[in-house]
C-alpha positions in Angstrom: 15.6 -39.0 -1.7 13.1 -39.3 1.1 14.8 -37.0 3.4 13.5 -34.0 0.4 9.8 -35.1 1.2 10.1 -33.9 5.0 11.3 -30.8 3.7 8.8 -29.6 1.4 6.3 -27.6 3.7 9.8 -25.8 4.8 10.2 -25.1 1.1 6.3 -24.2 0.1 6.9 -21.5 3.0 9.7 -20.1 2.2 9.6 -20.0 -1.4 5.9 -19.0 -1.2 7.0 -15.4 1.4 10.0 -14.8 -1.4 8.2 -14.8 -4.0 5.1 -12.5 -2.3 8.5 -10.4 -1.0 9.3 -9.7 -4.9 6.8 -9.0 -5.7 6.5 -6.3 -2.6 9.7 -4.8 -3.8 8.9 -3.8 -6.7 5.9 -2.3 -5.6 7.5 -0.2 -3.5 10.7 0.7 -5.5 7.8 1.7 -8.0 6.3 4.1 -5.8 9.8 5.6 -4.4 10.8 5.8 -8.1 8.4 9.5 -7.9 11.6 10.7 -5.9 14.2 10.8 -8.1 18.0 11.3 -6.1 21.3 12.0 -7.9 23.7 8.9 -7.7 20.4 6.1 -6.5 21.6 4.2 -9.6 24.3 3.1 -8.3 23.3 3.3 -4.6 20.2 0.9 -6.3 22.8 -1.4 -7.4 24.5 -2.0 -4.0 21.2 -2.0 -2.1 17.9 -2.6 -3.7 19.4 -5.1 -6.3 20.6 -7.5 -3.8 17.3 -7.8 -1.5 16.0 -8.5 -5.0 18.6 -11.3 -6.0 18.5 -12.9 -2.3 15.1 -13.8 -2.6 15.2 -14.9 -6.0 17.9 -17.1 -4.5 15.5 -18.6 -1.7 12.4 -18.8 -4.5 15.0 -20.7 -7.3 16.3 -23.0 -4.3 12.7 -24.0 -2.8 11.3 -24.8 -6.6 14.8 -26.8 -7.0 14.2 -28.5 -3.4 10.8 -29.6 -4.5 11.6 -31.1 -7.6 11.5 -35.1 -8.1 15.5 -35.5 -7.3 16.7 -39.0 -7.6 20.4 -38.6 -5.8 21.6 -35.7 -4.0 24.7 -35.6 -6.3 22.4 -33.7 -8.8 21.4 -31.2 -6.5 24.4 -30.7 -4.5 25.6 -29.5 -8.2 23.3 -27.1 -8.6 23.9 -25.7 -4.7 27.8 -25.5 -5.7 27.1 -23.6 -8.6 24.5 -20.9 -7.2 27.1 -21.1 -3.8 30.2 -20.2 -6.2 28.2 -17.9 -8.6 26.8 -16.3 -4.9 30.3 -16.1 -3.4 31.5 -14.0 -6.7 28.1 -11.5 -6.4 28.5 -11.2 -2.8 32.3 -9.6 -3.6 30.4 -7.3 -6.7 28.2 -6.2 -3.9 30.8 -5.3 -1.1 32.6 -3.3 -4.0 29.4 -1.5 -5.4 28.5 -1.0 -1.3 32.1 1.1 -1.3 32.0 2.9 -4.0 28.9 4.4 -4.5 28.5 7.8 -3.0 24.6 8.4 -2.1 25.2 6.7 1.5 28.0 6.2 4.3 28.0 2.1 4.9 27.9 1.7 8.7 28.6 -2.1 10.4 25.2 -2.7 10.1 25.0 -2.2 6.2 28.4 -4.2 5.6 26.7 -7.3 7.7 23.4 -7.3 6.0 24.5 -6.2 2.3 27.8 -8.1 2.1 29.2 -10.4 5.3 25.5 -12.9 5.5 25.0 -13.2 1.8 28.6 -14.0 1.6 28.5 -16.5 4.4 24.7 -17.8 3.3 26.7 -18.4 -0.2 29.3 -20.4 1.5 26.9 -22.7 2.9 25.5 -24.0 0.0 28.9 -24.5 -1.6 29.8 -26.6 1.5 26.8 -28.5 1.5 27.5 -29.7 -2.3 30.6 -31.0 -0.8 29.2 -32.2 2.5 26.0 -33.9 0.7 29.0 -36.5 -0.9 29.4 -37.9 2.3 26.2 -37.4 4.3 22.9 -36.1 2.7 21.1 -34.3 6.1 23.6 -32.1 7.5 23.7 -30.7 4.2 19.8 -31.0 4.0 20.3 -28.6 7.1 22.9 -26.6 5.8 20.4 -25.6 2.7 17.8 -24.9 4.5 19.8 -22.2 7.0 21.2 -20.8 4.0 17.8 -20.3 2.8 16.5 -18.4 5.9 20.3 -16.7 6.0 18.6 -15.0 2.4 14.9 -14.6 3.0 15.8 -12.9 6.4 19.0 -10.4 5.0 16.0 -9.5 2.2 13.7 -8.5 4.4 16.3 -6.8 6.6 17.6 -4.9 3.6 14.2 -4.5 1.7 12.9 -3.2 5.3 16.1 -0.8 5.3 16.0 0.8 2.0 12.1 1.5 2.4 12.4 3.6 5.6 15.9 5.3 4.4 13.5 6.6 1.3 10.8 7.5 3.7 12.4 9.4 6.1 15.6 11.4 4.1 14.8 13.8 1.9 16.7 15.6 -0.4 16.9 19.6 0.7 15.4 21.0 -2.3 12.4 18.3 -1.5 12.5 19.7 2.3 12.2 23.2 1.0 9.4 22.3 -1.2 7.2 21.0 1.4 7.4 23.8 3.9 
């Protein structure tokens, strides 16, 4: 598995901003958490959980991308599970995204919270299949996957943070005037 050893700086980067990017999140979902809103529960689950998940996704794929493989057989298993475990979440999200009532969903929201996870998830479960035959597309395939899930975090994390900061509730409006 040489082909992993020109890929580890990729990984050290990536997994290194995700896990830094967690740990951001719940820095700021602690200080937003002063601003309680009726219905951010499940508004949280749509929105905040997923950023959350994604780059869990990119830290648990660099750490398994570094480890000492000896085939890619092993670790194409492990990409077609968190590809079909990620296909099945992505469809949780898109239904939390329409039914929970604190936000309207615009293009940009079904894109970022549901349409590139979705499609980042499909990419690792065809590169378990495609690393059968030939082990760097799929090598490739992994890696956009990764950035698919680092960059929709910090797209969504980015997203949630300003929606907080600049809507307020109107009995918080009144308050400050």
């Amino acid at each position: 598995m040489s082909q992993l050893t020109d890929w580890s700086n990729f990984y050290v980067i990536v997994g290194s901003s995700a896990g830094a990017l967690i740990g951001l999140q719940f820095v700021v979902l602690t200080l937003i958490a002063q601003r309680p809103r009726l219905g951010v529960a499940e508004a949280g689950a749509a929105f905040s959980t997923p950023s959350v998940v994604h780059f869990a996704v990119v830290l648990l794929l660099s750490a398994v991308m570094s480890a000492p493989w000896h085939t890619v057989i092993a670790i194409g298993v492990v990409w077609g599970l968190v590809g079909a475990g990620g296909i099945f979440y992505s469809i949780v999200v898109a239904r939390r995204l329409k039914v929970q009532t604190v936000y309207q969903p615009v293009f940009e929201d079904w894109l970022f919270h549901a349409l590139l996870p979705l499609l980042a998830y499909a990419m690792l479960a065809v590169a378990a299949l495609v690393a059968l035959a030939r082990e760097r597309p799929a090598l490739f395939l992994v890696g956009a996957a990764t950035l698919v899930f680092l960059f929709v975090g910090i797209h969504n994390a980015w997203d949630a943070t300003t929606w907080h900061v600049f809507n307020k509730e109107k009995d918080e409006a009144e308050d400050d005037r």
